[in-house]
N, CA, C and O atoms as a Tripos MOL2 file, in Angstrom:
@<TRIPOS>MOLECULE
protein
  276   275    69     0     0
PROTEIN
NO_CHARGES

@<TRIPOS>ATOM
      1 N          62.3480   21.8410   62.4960 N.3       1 UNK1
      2 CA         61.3070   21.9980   63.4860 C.3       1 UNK1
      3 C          61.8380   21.4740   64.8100 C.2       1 UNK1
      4 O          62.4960   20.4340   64.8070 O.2       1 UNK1
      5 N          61.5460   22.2630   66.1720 N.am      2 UNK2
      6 CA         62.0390   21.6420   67.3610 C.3       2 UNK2
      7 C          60.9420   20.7470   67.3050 C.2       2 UNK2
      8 O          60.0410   20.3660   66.5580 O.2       2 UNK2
      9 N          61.7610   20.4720   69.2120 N.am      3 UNK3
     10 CA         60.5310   19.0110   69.7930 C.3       3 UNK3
     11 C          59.1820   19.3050   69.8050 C.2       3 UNK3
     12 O          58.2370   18.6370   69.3880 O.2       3 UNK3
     13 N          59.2270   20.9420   70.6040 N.am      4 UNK4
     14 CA         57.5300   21.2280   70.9130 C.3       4 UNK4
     15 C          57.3050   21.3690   69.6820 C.2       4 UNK4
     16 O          56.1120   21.0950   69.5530 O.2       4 UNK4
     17 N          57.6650   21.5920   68.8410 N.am      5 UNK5
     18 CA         56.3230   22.0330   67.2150 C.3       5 UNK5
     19 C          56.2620   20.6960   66.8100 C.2       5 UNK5
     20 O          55.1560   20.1690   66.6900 O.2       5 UNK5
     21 N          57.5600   19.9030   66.5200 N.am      6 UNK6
     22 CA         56.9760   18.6010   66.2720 C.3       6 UNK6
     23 C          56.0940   17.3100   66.8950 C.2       6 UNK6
     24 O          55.5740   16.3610   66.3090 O.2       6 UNK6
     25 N          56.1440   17.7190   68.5510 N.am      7 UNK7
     26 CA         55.4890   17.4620   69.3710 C.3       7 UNK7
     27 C          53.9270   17.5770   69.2150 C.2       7 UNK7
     28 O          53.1270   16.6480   69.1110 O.2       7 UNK7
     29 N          53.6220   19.2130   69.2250 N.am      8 UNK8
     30 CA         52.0970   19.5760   68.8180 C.3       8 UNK8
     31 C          51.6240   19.4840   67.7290 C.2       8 UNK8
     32 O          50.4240   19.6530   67.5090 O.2       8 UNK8
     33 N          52.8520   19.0770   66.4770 N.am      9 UNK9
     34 CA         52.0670   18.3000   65.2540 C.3       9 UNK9
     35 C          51.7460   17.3280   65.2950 C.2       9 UNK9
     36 O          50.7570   17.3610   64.5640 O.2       9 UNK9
     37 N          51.8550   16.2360   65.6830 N.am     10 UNK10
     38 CA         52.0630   14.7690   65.9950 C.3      10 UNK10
     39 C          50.5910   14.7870   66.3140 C.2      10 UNK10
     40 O          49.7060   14.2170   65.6770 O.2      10 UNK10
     41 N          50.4350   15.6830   67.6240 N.am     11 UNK11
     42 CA         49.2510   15.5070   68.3520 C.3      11 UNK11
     43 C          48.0530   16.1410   67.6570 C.2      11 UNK11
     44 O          46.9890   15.8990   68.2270 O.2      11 UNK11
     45 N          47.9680   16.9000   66.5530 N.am     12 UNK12
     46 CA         47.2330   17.5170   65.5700 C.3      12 UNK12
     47 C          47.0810   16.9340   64.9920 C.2      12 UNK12
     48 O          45.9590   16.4660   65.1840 O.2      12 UNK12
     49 N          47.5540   16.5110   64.1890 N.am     13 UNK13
     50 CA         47.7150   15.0720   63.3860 C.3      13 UNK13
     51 C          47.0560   13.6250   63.7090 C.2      13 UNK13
     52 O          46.5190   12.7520   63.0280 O.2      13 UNK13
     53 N          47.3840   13.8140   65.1860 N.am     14 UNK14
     54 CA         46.2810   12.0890   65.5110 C.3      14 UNK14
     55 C          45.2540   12.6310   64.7550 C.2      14 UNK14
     56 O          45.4720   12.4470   63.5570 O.2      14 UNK14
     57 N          44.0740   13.3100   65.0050 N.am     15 UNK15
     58 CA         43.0820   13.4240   64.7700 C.3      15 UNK15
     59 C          42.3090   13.1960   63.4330 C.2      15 UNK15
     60 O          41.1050   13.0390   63.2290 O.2      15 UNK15
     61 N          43.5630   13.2340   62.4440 N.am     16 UNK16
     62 CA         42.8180   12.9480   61.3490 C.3      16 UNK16
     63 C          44.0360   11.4070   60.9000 C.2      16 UNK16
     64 O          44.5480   11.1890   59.8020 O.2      16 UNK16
     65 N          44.1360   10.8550   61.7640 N.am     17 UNK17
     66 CA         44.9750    9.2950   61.1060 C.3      17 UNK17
     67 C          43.9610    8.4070   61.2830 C.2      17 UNK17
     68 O          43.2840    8.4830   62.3090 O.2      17 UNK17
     69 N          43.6980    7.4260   60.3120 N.am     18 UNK18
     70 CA         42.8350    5.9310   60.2070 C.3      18 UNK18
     71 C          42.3520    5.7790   61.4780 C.2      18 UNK18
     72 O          43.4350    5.4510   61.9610 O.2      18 UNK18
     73 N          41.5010    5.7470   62.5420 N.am     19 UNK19
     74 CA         41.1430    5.5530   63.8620 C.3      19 UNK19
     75 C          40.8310    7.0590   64.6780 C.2      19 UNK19
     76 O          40.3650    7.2110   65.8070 O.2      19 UNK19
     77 N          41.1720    7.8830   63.8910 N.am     20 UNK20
     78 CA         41.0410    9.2990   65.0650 C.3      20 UNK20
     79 C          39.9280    9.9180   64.4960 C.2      20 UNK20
     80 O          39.4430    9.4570   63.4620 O.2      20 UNK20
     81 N          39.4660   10.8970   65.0350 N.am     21 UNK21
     82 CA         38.3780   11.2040   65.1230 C.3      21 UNK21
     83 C          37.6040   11.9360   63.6680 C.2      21 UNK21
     84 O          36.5100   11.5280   63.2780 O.2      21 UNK21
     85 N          38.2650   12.9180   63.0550 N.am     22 UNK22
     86 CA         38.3930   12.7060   61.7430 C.3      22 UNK22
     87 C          39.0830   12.1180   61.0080 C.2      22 UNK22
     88 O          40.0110   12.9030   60.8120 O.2      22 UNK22
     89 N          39.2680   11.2500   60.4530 N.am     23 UNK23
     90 CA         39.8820   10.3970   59.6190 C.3      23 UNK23
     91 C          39.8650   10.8250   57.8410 C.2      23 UNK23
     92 O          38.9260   10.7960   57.0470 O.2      23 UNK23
     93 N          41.4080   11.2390   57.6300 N.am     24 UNK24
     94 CA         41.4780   11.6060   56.1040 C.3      24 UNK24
     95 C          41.8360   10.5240   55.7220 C.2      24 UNK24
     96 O          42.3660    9.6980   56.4650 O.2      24 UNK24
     97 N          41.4920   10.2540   53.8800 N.am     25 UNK25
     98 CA         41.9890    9.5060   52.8400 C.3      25 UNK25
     99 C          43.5650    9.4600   52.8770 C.2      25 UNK25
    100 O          43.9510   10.5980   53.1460 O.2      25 UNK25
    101 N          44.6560    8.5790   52.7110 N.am     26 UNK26
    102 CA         46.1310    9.3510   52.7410 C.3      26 UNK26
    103 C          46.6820    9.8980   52.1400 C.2      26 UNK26
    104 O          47.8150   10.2540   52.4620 O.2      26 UNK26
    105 N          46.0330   10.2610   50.8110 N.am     27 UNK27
    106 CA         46.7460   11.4220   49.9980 C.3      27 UNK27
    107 C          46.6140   12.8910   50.4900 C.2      27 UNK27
    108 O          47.5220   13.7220   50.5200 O.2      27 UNK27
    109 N          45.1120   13.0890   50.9310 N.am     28 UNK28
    110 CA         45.0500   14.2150   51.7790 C.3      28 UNK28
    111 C          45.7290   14.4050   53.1050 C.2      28 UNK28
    112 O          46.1370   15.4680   53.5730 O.2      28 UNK28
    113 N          45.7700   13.5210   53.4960 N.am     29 UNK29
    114 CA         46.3450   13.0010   55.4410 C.3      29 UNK29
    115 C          47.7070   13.3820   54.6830 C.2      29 UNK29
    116 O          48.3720   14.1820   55.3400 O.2      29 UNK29
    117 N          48.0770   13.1410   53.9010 N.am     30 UNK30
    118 CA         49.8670   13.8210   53.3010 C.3      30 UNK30
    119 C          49.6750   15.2700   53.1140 C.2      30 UNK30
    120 O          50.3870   16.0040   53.7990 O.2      30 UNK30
    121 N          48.9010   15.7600   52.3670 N.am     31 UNK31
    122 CA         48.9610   17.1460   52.4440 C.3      31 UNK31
    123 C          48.7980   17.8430   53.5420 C.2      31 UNK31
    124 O          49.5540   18.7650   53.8470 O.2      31 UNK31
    125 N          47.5510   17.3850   54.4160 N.am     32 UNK32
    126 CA         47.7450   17.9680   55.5390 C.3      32 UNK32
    127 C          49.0150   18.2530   56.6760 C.2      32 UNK32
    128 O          49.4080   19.2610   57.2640 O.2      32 UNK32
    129 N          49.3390   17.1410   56.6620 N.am     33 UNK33
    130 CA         50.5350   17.0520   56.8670 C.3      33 UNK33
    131 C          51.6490   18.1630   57.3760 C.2      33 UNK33
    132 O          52.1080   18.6540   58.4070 O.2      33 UNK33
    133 N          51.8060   18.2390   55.3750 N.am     34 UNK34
    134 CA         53.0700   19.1900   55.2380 C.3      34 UNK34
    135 C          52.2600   20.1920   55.8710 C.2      34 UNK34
    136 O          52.7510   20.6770   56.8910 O.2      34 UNK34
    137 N          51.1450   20.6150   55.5110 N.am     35 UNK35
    138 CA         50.8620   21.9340   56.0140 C.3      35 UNK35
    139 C          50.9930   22.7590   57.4690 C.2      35 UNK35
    140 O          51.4140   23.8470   57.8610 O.2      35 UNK35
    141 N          50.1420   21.1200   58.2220 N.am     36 UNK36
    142 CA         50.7230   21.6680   59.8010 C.3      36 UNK36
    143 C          52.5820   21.7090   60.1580 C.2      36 UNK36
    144 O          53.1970   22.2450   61.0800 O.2      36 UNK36
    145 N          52.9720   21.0380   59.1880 N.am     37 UNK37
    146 CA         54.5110   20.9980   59.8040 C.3      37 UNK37
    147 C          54.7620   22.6120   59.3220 C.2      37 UNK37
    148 O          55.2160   23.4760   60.0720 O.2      37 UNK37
    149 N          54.4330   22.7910   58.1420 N.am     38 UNK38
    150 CA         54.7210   24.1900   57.6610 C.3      38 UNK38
    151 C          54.6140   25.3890   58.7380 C.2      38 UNK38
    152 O          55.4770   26.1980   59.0810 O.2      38 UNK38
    153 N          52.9790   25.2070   59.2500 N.am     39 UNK39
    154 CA         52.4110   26.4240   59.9070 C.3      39 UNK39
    155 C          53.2240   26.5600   61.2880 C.2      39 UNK39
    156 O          53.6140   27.6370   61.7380 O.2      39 UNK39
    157 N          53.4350   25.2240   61.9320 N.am     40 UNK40
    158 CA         54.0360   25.0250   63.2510 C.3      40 UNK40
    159 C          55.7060   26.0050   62.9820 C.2      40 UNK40
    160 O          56.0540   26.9760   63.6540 O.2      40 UNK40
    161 N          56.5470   25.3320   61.7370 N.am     41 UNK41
    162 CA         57.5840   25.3550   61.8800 C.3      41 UNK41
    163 C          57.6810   27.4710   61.9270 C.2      41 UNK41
    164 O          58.3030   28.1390   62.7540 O.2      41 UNK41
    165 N          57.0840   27.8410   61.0940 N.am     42 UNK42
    166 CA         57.3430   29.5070   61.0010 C.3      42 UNK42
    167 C          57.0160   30.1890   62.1520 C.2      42 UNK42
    168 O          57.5440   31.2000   62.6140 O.2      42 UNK42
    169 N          55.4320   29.0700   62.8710 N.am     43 UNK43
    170 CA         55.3920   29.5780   64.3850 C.3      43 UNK43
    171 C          56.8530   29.8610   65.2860 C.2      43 UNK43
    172 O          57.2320   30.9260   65.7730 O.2      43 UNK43
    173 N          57.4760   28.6050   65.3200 N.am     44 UNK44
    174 CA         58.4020   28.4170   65.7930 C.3      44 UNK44
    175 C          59.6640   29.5380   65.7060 C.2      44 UNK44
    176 O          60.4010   29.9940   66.5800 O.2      44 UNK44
    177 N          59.5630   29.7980   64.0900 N.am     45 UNK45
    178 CA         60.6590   30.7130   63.6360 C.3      45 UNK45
    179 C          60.5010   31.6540   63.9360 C.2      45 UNK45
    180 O          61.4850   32.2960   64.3050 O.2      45 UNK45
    181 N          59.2300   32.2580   63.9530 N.am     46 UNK46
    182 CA         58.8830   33.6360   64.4370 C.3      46 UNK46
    183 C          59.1480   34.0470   66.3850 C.2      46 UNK46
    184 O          59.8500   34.8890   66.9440 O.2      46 UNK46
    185 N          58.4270   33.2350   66.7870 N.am     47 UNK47
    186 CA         58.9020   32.8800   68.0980 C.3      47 UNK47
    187 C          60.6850   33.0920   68.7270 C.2      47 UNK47
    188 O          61.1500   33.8060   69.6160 O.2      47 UNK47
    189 N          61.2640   32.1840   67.8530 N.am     48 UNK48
    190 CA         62.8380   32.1060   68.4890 C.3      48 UNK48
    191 C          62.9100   33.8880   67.8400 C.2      48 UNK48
    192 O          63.3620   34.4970   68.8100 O.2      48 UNK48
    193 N          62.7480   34.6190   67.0390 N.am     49 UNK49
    194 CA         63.2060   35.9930   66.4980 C.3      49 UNK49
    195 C          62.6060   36.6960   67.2960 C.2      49 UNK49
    196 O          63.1090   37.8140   67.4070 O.2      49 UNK49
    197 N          61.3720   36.4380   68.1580 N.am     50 UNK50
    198 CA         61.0600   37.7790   69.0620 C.3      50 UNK50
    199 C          61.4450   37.3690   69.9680 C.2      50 UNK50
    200 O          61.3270   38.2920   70.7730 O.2      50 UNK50
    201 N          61.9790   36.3350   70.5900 N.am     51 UNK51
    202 CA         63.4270   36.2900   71.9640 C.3      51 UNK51
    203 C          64.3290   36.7860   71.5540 C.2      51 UNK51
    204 O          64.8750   37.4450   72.4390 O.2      51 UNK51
    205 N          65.0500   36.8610   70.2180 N.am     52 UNK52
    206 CA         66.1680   37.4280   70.0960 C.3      52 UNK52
    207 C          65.9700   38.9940   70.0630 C.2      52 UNK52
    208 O          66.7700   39.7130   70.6620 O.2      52 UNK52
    209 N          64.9150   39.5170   69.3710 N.am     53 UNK53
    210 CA         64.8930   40.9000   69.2600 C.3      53 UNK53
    211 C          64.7310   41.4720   70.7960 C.2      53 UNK53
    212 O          65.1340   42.5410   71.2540 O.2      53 UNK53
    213 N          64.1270   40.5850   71.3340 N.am     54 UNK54
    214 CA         63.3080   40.7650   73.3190 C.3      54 UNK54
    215 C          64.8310   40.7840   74.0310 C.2      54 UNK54
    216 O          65.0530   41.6850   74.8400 O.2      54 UNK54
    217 N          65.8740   39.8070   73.7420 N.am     55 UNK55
    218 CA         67.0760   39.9350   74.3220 C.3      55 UNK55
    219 C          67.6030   41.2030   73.7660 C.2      55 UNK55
    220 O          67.8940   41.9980   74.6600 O.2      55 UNK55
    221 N          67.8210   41.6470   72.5320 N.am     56 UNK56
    222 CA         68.5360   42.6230   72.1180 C.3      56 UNK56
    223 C          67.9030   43.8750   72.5960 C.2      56 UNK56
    224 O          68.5490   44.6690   73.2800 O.2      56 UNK56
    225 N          66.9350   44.0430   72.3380 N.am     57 UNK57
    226 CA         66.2950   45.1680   73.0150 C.3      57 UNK57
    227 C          66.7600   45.2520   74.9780 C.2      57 UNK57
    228 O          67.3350   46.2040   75.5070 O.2      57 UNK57
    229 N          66.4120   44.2980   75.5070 N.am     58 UNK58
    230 CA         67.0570   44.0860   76.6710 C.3      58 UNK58
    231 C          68.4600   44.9470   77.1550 C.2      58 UNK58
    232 O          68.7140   45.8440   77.9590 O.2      58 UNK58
    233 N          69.0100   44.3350   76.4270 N.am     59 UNK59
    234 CA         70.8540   44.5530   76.4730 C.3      59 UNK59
    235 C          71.1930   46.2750   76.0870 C.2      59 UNK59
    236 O          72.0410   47.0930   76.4430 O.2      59 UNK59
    237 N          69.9870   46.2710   75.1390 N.am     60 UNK60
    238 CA         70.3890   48.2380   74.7170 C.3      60 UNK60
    239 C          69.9920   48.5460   75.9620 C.2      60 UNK60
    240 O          70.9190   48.7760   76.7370 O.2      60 UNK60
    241 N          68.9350   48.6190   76.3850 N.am     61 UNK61
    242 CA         68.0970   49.2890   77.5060 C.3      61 UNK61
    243 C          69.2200   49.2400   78.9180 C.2      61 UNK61
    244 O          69.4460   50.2290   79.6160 O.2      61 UNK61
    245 N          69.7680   48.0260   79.1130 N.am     62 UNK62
    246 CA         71.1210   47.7760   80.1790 C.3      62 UNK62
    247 C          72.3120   48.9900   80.1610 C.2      62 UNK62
    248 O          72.7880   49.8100   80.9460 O.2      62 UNK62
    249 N          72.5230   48.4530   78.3870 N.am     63 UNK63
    250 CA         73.9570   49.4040   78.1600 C.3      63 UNK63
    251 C          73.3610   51.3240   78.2860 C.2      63 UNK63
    252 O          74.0930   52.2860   78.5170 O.2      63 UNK63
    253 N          71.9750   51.3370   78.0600 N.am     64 UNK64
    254 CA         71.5100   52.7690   78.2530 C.3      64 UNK64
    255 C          71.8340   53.0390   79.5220 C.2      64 UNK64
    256 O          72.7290   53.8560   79.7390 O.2      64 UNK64
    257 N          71.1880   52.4250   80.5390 N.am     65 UNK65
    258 CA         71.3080   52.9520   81.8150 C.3      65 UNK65
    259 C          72.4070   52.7210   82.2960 C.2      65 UNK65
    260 O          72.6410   53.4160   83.2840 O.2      65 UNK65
    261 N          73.2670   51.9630   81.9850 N.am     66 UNK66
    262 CA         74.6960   51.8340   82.8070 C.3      66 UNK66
    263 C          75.5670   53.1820   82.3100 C.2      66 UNK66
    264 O          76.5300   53.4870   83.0140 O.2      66 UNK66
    265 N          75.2660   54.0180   81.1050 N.am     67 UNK67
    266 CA         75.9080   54.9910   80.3410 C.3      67 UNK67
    267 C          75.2510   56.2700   81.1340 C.2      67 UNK67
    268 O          76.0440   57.0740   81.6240 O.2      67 UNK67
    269 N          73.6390   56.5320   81.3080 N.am     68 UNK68
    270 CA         73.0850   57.3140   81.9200 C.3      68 UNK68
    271 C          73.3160   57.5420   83.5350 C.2      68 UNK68
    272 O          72.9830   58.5440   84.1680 O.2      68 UNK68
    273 N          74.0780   56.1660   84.1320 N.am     69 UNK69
    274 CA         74.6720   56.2320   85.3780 C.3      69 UNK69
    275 C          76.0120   57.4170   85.6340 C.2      69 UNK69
    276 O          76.5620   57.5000   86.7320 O.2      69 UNK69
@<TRIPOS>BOND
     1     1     2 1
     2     2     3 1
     3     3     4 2
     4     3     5 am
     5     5     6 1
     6     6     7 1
     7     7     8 2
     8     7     9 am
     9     9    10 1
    10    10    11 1
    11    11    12 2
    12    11    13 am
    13    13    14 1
    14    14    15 1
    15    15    16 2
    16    15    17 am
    17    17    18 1
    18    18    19 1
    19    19    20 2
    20    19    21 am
    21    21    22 1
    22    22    23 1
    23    23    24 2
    24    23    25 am
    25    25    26 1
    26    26    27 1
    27    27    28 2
    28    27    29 am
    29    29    30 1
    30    30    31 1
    31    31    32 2
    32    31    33 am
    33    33    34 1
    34    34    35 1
    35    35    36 2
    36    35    37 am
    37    37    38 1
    38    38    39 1
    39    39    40 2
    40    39    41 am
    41    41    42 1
    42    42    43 1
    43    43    44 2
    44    43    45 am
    45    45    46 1
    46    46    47 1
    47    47    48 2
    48    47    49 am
    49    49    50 1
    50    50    51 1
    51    51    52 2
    52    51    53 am
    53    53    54 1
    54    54    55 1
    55    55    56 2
    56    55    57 am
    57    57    58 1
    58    58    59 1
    59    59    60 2
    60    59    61 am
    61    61    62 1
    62    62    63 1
    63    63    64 2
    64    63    65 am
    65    65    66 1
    66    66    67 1
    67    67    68 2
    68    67    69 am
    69    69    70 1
    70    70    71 1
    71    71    72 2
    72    71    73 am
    73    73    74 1
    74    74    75 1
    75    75    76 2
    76    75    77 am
    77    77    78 1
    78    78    79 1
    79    79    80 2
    80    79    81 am
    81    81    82 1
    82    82    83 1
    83    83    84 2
    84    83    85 am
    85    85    86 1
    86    86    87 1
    87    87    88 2
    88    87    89 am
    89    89    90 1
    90    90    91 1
    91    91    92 2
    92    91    93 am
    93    93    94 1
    94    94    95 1
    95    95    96 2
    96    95    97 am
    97    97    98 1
    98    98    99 1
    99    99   100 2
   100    99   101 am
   101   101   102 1
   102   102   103 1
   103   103   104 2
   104   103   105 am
   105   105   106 1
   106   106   107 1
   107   107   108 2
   108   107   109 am
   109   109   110 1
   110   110   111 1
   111   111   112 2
   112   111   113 am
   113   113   114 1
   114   114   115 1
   115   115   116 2
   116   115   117 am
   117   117   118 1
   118   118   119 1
   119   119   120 2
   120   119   121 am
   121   121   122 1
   122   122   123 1
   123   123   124 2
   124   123   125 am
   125   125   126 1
   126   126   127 1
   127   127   128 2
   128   127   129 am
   129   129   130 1
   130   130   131 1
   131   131   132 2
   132   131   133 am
   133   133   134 1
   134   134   135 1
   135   135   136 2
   136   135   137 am
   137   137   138 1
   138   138   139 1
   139   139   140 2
   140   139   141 am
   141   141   142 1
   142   142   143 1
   143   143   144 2
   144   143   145 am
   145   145   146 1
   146   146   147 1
   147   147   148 2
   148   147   149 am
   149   149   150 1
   150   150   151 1
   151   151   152 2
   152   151   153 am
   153   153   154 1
   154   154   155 1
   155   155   156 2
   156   155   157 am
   157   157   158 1
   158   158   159 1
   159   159   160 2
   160   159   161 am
   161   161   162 1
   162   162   163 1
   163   163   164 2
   164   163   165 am
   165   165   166 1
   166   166   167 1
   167   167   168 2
   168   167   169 am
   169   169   170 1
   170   170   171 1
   171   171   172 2
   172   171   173 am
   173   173   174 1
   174   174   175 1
   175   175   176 2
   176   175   177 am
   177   177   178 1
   178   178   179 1
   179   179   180 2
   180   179   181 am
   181   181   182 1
   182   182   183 1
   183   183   184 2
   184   183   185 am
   185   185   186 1
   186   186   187 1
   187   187   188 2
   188   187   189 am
   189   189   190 1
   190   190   191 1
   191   191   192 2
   192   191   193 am
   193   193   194 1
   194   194   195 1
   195   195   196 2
   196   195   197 am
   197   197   198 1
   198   198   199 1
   199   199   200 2
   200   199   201 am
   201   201   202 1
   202   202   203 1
   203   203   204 2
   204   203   205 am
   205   205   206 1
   206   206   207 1
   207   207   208 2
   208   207   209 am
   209   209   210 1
   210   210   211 1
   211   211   212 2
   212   211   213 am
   213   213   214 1
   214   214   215 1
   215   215   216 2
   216   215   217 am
   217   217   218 1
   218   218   219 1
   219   219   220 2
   220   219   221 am
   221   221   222 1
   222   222   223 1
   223   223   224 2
   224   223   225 am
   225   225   226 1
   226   226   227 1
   227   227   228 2
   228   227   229 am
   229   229   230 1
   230   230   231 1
   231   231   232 2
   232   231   233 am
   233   233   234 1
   234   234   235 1
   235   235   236 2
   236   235   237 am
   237   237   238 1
   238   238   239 1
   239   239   240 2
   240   239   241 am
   241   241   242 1
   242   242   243 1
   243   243   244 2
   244   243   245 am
   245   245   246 1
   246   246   247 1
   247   247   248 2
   248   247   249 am
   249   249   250 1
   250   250   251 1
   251   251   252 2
   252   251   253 am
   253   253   254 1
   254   254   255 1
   255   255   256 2
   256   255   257 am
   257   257   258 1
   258   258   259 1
   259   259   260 2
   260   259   261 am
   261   261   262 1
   262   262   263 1
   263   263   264 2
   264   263   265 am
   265   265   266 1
   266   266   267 1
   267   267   268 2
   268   267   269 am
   269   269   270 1
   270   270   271 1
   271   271   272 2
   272   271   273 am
   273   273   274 1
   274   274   275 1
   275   275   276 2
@<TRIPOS>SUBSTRUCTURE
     1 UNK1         2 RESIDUE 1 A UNK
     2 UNK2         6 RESIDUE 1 A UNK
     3 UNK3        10 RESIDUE 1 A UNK
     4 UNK4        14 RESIDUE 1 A UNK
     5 UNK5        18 RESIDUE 1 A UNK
     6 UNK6        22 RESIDUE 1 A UNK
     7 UNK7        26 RESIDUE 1 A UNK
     8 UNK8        30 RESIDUE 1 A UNK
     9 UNK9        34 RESIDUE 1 A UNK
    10 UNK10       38 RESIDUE 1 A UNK
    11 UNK11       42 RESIDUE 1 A UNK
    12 UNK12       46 RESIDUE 1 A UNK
    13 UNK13       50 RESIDUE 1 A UNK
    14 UNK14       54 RESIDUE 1 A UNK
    15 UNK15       58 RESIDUE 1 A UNK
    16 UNK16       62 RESIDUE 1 A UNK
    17 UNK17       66 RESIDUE 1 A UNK
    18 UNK18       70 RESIDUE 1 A UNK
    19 UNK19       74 RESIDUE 1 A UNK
    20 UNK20       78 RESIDUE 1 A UNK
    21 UNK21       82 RESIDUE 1 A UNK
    22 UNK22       86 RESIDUE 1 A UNK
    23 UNK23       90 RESIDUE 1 A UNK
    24 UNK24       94 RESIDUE 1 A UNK
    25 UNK25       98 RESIDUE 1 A UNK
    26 UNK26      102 RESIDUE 1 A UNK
    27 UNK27      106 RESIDUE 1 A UNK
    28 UNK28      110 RESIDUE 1 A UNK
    29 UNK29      114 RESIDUE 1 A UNK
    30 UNK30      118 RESIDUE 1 A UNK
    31 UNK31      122 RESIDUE 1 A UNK
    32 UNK32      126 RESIDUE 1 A UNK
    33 UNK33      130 RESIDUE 1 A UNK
    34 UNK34      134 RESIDUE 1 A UNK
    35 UNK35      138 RESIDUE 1 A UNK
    36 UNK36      142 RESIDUE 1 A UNK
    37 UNK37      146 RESIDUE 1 A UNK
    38 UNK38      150 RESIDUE 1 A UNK
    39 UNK39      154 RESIDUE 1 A UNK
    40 UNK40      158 RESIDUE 1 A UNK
    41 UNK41      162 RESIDUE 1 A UNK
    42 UNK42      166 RESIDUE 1 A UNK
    43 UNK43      170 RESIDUE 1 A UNK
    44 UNK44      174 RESIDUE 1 A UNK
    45 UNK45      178 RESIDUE 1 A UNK
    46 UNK46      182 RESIDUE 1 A UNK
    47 UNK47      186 RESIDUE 1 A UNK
    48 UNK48      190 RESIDUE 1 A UNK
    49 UNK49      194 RESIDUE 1 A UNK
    50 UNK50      198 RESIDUE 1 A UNK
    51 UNK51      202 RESIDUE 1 A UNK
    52 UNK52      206 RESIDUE 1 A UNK
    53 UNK53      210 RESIDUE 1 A UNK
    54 UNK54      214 RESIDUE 1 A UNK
    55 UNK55      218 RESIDUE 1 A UNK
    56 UNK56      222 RESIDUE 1 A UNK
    57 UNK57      226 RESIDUE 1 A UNK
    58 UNK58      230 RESIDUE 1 A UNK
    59 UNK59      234 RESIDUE 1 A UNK
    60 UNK60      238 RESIDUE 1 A UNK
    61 UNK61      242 RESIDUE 1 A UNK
    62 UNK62      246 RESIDUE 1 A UNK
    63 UNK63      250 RESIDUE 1 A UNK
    64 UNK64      254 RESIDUE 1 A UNK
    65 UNK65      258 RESIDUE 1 A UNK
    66 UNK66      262 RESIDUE 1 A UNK
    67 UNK67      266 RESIDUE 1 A UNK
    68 UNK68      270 RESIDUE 1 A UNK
    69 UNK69      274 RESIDUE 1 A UNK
């Protein structure tokens, strides 16, 4: 997981630690847990793959028109 996903878990997460506003038991506060790290991290994964497909697509569209020149 990068900084920002682990960043915006952290901060998801206050909310349900001993003092925050919902407050889970810690066996659940563990499951939850994994889950936001889970959901964040594929965000993440999915994310970095549509820059790469967004660059690649890019670069065809370049090499098109420099060929159509």
């Amino acid at each position: 997981m990068n900084y920002k996903a682990a960043d915006t878990a952290n901060k998801i997460l206050l909310a349900f630690e001993p003092g925050g506003i919902a407050p889970l038991p810690p066996e659940k506060l563990a499951q939850v847990r994994e889950h936001v790290r889970s959901i964040l991290s594929r965000a993440m994964e999915s994310l970095g793959e549509k820059k790469t497909r967004k660059w690649h697509d890019w670069q065809r569209v370049k090499a098109e028109r420099q060929a159509a020149q």
